[in-house]
N, C-alpha and C positions, 0 to 999 in steps of 0.2 A: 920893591919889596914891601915897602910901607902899602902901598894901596894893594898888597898880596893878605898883607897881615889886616887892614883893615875888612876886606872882602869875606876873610875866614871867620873871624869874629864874628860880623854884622850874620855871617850865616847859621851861628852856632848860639847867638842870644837867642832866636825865635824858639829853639830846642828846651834852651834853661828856662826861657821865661814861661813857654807852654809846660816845662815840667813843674815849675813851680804854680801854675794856674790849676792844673791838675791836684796835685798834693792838696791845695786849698779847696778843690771839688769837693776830695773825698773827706776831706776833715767835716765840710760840712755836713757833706751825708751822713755823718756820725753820729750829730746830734740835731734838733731841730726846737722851735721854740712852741710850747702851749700859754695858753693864758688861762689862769685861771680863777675860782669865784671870785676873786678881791681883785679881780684885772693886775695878778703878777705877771709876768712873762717868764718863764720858767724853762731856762735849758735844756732838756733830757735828751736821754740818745735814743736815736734815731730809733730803736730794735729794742726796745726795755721789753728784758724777759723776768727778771729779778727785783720782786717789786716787796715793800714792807705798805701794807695798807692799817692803818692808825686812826685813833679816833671817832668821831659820831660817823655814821658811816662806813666808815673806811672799811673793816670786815665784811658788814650786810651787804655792800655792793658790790666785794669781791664773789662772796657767793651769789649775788641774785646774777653777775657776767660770767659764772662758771667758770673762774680763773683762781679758785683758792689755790689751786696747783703750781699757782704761781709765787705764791708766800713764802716769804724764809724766814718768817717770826709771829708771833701770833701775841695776844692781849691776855694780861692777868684774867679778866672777865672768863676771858675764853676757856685759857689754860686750864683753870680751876675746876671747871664743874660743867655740864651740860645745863642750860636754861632757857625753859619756852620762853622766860623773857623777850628772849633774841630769838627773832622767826628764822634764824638761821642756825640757829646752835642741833635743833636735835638731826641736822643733817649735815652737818658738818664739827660736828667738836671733836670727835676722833681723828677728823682730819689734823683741826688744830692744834688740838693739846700733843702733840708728839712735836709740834712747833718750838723751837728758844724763844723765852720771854721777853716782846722787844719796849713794851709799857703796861701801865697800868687800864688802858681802857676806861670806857665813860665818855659822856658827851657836854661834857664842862666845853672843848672849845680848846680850853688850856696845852699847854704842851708837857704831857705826862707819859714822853718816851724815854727811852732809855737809850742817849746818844751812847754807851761806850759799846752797848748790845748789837745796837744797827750796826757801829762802825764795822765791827767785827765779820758782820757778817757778809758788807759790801756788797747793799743790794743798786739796782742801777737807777731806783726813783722813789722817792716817799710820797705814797698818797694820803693824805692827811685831812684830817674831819676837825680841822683846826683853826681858829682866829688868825688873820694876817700878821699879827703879830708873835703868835705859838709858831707860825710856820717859819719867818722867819729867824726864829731864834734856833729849830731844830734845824736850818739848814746850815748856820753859823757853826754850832757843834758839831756836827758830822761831815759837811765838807758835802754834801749829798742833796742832789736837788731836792724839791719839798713842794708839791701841788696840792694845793688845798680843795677839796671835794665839801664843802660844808655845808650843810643842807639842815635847814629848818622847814616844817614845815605851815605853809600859810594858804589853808584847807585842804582839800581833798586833792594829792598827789598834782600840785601845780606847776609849773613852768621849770621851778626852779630844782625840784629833783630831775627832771627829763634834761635839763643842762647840766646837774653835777654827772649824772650817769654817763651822758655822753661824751664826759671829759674823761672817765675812770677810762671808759672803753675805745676813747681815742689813744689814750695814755700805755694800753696795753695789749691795742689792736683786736679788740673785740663788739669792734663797730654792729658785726651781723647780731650777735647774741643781743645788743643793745636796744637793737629795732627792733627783735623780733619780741622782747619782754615789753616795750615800749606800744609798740601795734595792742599787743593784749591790754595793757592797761586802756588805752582808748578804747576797746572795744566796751569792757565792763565800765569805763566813767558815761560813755555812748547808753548804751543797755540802762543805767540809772537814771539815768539823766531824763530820759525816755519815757522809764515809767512816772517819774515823778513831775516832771516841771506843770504839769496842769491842774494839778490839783490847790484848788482855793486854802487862802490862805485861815479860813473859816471851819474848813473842813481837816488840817491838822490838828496834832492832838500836841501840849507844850511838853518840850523834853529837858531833862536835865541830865547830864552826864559829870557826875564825881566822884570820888577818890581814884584820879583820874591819874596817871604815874607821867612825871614832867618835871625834869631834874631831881629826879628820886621819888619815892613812894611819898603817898599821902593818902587823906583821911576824905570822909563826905565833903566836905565846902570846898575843898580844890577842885575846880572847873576848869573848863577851856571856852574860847570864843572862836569862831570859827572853827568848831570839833571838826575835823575831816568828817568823819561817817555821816555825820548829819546835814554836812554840806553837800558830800555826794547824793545823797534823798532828796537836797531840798526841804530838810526840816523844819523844824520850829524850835531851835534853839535858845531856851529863855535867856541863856548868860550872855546872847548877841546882843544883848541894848547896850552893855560895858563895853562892846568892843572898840571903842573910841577912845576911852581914857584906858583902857588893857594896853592895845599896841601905839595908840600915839601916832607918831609920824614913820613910826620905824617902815613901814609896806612901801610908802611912797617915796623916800627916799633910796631906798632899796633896787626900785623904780628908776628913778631918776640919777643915779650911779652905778647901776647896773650891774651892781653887786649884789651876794646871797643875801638875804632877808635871814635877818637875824633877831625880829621881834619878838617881846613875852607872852605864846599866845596863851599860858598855863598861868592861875591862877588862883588864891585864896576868897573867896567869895564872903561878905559876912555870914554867918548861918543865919540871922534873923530875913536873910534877902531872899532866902531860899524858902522859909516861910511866906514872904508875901507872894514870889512866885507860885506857888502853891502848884507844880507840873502835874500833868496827867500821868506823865512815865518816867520812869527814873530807871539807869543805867548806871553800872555801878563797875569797876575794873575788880573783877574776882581774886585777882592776885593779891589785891590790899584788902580783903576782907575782913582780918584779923586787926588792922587798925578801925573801921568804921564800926567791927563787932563791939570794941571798946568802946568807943564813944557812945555805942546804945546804952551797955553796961552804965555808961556813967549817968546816960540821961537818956533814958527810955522815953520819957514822954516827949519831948522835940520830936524823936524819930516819926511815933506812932499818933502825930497831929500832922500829918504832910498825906493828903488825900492817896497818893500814888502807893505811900505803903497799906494806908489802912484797905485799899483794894485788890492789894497783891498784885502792882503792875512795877516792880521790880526786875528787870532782868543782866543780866551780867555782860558786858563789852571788855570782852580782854584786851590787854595792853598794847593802845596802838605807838607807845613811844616809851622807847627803853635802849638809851645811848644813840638818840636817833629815831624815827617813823619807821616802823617794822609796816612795811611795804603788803607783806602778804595779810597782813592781821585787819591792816586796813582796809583791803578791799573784801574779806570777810567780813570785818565789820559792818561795813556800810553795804552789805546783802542781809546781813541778822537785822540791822533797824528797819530798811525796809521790809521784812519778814513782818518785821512785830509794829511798826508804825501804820503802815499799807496794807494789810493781806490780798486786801483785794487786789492789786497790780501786782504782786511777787506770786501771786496762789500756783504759777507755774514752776516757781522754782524749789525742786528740792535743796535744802541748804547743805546736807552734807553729801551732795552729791557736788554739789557748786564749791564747796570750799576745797575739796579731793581737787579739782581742776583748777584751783587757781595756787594751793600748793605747789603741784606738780609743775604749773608751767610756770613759776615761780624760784623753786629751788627744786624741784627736779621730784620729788615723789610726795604723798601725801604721809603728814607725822600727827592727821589730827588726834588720835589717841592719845601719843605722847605730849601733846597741850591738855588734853584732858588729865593725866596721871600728874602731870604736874601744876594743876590748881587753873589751868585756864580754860575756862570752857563755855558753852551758850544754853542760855535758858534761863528760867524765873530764877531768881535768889529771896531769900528769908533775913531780911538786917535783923541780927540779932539771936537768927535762930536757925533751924538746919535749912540746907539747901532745898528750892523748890526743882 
């Protein structure tokens, strides 16, 4: 009897232990791990359909993967008001503002969500334009995993957006949308790069680019170093001789721990520096207009002793950074410098045939009007006085 009852047993463990092996298959198939910018490991399930995407980022990237459809809350920014600011708003704000308000929006880093809003709404992942340390504090409050997507950028569309995007579209299974916007971008960094890398370094003309918008609006002497657009040309960047005491160590240890780059590539410049610069061209973000028109008001003559005005080689670069790198503005951009720094090597490209197509396969149709109607737009500008 005993070696009856042992025999049943020993035949009947394989059953429980393969069901309990089982059970644990499928638990895992439920959820699975990503890593993300700050090298978290980050639990989420398996199938994330229900996503709240937060922060620098977080929106722009859900529209540039055509997954806003996937949102169940949306940003004060957004809610609020449609703005070319964000090259995503006049194609999507309709979408969002009918969204519940889950933060404040901005690309502070900080964690300016609204854990009682998320909880509520019990989405299956926070994708987050956050600091490691915003993230983990928004996952502590909500109980809700929290993938940090944070992207700065450190020139012309680098490494490090093509790895946040491909986390957004791993995270939400939009791998194909990911490559195929990704492929485009190499073709247009390909295409620039092309026209420009031969040309002597004698035969550019020096550029300046300020009132440049980079943790909020600013005036003429806020510059950048490493400007994207002028990197994708291969320009002649004057404010690139600072670019060693600008970012520091921040790129190479970035580098070297294989985390997002999070250096200050935006900056206040003296004005007297931009006098001894003396640029051939000066580029100016149209959207801050009304602060640099001031500063003429207050001192006209600074302005009209800088060669590039008194020759009317002023032109307008709308805002490639607003709560984050507006993706489509940039690769616009950095076709308008080459327009207006090169003709000769751009003489084939119409530009607003070219910008219609990089909208479109960008976020899906062309709104350059609507950048126009709202203060953003290309061509000569007047500091001080009407528009060229």
């Amino acid at each position: 009897m005993i070696c009856l009852i042992a025999v049943l047993l020993a035949s009947l463990f394989p059953v429980f232990a393969g069901g309990s092996a089982e059970s644990l298959d499928n638990a895992d198939a439920e959820t699975r791990i990503v890593t993300d910018v700050w090298n978290r490991d980050v639990e989420i399930p398996a199938n994330a359909e229900r996503i709240i995407a937060i922060g620098s980022m977080g929106p722009r990237m859900a529209a540039y993967l055509d997954v806003v459809d996937m949102l169940l809350g949306t940003e004060l920014i957004d809610a609020s008001s449609m703005s070319v600011r964000y090259d995503y708003s006049p194609v999507y704000h309709d979408a969002m503002r009918r969204l519940p308000v889950i933060g404040t929006g901005g690309g502070s880093g900080e964690n300016n969500a609204y854990p009682e809003e998320i909880i509520m709404l019990d989405p299956d992942v926070i994708i987050a334009g956050f600091s490691r340390e915003a993230c983990e504090e928004l996952q502590r409050q909500t109980g809700i995993p929290v993938v940090s997507i944070r992207y700065r950028a450190d020139g012309f569309i680098d490494e490090g957006f093509y790895r946040s995007l491909r986390l957004f579209a791993d995270v939400v299974g939009a791998e194909e949308r990911c490559e195929e916007i990704l492929s485009y971008i190499d073709e247009c960094k390909a295409d620039l790069k092309k026209r420009t890398e031969r040309i002597a370094i004698e035969d550019k003309a020096r550029v300046y680019a300020g009132a440049v918008t980079f943790n909020g609006r600013h005036g003429f002497a806020y510059t950048y170093v490493n400007f994207p657009p002028f990197d994708a040309v291969n320009a002649l960047n004057v404010a690139d001789e600072l670019a060693d005491s600008q970012i520091g160590s921040a790129e190479a240890e970035a580098e070297k721990n294989g985390t997002a780059y999070i250096g200050s590539n935006g900056f206040e410049v003296d004005p007297e520096k931009i006098i001894e610069w003396d640029p051939d061209i000066i580029f100016l973000d149209p959207g801050n207009m009304d602060l640099v028109n001031a500063e003429y008001s207050a001192n006209p003559g600074y302005f009209e002793s800088l060669r590039a005005v008194q020759e009317g080689n002023v032109y307008t670069m709308p805002s490639s950074n607003s709560a984050g790198p507006n993706i489509t503005y940039l690769l616009m951009n950095a076709y308008f410098a080459g327009k207006v720094l090169f003709p000769e090597e751009f003489s084939d490209i119409d530009f607003r045939a070219k910008s219609s197509e990089i909208m479109e396969k960008m976020l899906g149709r062309d709104f350059l009007q609507e950048m126009e109607e709202g203060g953003l737009y290309y061509g000569k500008i007047t500091i001080g006085g009407h528009n060229g």
